[in-house]
C-alpha positions as CSV (number, residue, x, y, z in Angstrom):
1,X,42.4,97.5,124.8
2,X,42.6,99.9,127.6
3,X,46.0,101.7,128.4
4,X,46.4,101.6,131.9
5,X,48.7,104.2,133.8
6,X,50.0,104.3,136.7
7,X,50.7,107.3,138.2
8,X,53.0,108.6,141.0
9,X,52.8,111.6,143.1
10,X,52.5,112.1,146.8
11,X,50.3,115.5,146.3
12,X,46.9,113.8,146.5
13,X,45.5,117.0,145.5
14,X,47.8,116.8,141.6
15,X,47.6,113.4,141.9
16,X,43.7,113.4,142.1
17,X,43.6,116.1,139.4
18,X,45.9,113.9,136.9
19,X,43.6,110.8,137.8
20,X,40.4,112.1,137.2
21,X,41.8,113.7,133.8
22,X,42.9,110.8,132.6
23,X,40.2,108.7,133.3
24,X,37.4,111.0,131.3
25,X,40.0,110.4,128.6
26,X,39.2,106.6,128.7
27,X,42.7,105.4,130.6
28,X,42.5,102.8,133.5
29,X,44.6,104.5,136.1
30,X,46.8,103.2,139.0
31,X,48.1,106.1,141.5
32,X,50.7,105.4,144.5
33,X,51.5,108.2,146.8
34,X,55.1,106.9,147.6
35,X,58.0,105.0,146.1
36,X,58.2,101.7,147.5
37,X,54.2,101.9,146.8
38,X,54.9,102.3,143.0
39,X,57.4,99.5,143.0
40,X,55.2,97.3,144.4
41,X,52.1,97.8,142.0
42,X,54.0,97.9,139.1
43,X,55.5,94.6,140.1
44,X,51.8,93.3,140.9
45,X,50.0,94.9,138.0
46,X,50.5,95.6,134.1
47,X,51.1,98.7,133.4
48,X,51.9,100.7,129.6
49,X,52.6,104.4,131.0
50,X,54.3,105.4,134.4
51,X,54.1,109.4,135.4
52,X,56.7,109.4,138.1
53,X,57.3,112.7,140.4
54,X,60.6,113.2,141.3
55,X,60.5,114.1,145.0
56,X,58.4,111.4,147.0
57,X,59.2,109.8,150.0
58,X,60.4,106.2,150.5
59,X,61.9,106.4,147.3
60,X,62.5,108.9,145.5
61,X,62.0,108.9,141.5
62,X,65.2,108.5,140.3
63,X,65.4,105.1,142.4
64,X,62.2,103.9,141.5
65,X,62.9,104.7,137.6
66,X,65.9,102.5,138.4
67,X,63.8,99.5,139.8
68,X,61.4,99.6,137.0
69,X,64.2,99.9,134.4
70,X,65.6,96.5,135.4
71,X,62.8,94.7,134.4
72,X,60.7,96.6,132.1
73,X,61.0,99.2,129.2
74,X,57.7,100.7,129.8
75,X,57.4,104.4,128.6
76,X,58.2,107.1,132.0
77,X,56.9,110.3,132.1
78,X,58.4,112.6,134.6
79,X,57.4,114.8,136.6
80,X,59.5,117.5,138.7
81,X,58.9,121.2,140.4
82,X,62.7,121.6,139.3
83,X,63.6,123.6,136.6
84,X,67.1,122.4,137.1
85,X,68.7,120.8,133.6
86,X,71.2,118.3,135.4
87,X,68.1,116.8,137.2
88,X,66.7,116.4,134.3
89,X,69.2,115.0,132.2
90,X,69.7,112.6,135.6
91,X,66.4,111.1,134.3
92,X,67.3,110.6,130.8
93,X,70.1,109.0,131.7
94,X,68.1,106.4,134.4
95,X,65.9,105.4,131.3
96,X,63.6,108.1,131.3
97,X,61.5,108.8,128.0
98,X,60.0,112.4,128.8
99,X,59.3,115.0,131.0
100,X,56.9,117.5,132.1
101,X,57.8,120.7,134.9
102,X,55.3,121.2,137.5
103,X,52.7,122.3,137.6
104,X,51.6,121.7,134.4
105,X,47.9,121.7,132.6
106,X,46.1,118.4,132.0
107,X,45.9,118.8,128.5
108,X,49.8,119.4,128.4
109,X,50.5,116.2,130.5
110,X,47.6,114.2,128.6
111,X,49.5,114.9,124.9
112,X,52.8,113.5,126.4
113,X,50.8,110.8,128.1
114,X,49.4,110.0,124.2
115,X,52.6,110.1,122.6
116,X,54.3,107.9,124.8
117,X,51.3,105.3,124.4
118,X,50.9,106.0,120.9
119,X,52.5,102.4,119.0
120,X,50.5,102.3,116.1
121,X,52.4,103.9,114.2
122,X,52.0,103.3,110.1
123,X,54.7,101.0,108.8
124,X,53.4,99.9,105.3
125,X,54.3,96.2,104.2
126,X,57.9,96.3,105.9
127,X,58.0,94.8,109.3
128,X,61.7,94.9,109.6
129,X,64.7,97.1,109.4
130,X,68.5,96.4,109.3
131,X,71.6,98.0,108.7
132,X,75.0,96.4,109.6
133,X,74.3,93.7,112.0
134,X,71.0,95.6,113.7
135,X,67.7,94.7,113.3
136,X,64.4,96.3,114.2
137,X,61.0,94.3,114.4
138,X,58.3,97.1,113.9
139,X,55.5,95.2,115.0
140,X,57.0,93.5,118.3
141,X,59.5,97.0,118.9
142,X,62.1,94.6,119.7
143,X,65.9,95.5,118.3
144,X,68.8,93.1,118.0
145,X,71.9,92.4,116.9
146,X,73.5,88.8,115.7
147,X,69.9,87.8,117.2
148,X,70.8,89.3,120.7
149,X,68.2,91.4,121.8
150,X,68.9,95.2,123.3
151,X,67.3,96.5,125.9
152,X,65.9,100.2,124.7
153,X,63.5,102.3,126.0
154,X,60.7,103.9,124.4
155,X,62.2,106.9,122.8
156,X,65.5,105.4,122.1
157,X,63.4,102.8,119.9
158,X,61.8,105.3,117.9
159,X,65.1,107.5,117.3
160,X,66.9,104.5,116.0
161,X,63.7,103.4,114.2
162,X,63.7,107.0,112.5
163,X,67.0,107.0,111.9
164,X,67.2,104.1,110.1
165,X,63.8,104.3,108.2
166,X,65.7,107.6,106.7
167,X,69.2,105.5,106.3
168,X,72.0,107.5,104.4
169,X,69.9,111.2,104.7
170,X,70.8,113.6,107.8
171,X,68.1,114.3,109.9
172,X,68.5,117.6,112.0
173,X,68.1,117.9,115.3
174,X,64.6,119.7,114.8
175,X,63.5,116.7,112.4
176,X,64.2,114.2,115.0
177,X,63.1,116.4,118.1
178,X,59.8,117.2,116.4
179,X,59.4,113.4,114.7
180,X,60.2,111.4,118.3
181,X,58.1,114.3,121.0
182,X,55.2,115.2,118.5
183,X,55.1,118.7,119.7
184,X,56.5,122.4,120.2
185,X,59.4,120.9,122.8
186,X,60.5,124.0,124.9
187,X,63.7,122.0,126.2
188,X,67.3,122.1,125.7
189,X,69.2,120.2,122.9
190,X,71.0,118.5,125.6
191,X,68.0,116.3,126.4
192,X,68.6,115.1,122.5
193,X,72.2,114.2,123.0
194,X,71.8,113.1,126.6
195,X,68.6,109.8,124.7
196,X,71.1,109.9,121.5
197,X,74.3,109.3,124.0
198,X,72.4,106.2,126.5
199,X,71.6,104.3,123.1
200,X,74.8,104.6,121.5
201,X,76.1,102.7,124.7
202,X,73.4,100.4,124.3
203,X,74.3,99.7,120.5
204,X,78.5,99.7,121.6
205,X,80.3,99.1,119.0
206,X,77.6,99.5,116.2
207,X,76.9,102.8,117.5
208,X,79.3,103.6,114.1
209,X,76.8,103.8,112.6
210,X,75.4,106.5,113.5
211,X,76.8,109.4,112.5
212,X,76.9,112.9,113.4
213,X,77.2,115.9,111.1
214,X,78.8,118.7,112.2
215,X,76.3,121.3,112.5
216,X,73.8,119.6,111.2
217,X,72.1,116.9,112.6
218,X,72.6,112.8,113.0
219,X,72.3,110.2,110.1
220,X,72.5,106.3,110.0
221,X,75.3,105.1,107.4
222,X,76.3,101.3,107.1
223,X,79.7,101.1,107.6
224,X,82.8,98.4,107.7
């Protein structure tokens, strides 16, 4: 089936650059030149991958990442002519999965586009995980615990997934940046702690069991 994206950017130029890209790459592509715009086709449309500026008018992206967070875990990519870290981070912490500095080369912004969209990932017989009371569901990417389900976003799924698929062995922080971004990432180790701080909160109190090692790296343990 066709991925469709929906892209966001109020530089028709970019935005007609990104579009066309995409599309010889076989994607169905939405684009809205505002905030309020994106709001409303992503509530009239199905969408798998938003690219999301951070400066547009009406709304800007940190408020529309907000909107689409309330009612959808679909994978954002952002986009942002700031090289400032806090802004950055600000995004993460909204929900955001990725994000690529303007301006940046298609093929760049189509192999963050792929990983995002990229589910199909190889699983073998096993279908779910546990540890303690949490469960993942590899085939439906749903997580839950004492069959509540938690709300995670795309690459806080597939850091617990990893994490718990390699349950009991410490995973350093280059394992997991390399294993969850699929390429060369340029950014700070912040952006790591900032996805590995937003689903700790999610998991609350079973956040225990995941455990970090001093100069090391992260590891998933079942504990009391």
């Amino acid at each position: 089936m066709t991925k469709r994206i929906l892209i966001v950017e109020d530089q028709q130029v970019l935005r007609e650059i990104s579009k066309e890209y995409l599309i010889d790459e076989g994607y169905e592509v939405l684009e809205a030149g505002d905030g309020r715009q994106a709001v409303q086709i992503f509530e009239e449309h199905e969408v798998d991958l938003v690219i999301l500026d951070i400066m547009l008018p009406e709304l800007d992206g940190w408020s529309v990442c907000r909107r689409i967070r309330k009612v959808s875990n679909v994978p954002i990519l952002m986009l942002t002519a700031r090289s400032d870290e806090d802004d950055t981070l600000l995004g993460f912490e909204l929900g955001a999965d990725d994000y690529v500095i303007k301006p940046c080369s298609p093929p760049i912004l189509l192999a963050r586009c792929k990983r995002l969209l990229d589910n199909r990932r190889l699983y073998g017989s096993k279908d779910v995980l546990s540890g303690g009371e949490i469960e993942i569901h590899l085939s439906s990417r749903t997580v839950s615990i004492r069959a509540d389900n938690l709300s995670l976003t795309h690459t806080e799924f597939e850091i617990l997934t990893y994490l718990m698929e390699n349950k009991g062995i410490i995973l350093t922080r280059e394992n997991l940046i390399t294993k969850i971004w699929g390429y060369d990432y340029d950014g700070e180790e912040r952006t790591l702690n900032s996805h590995m701080r937003n689903l700790r909160a999610k998991l609350g109190e079973h956040a225990k069991h995941i455990v970090t090692v001093v100069r090391s790296g992260y590891k998933f343990e079942e504990r009391p």
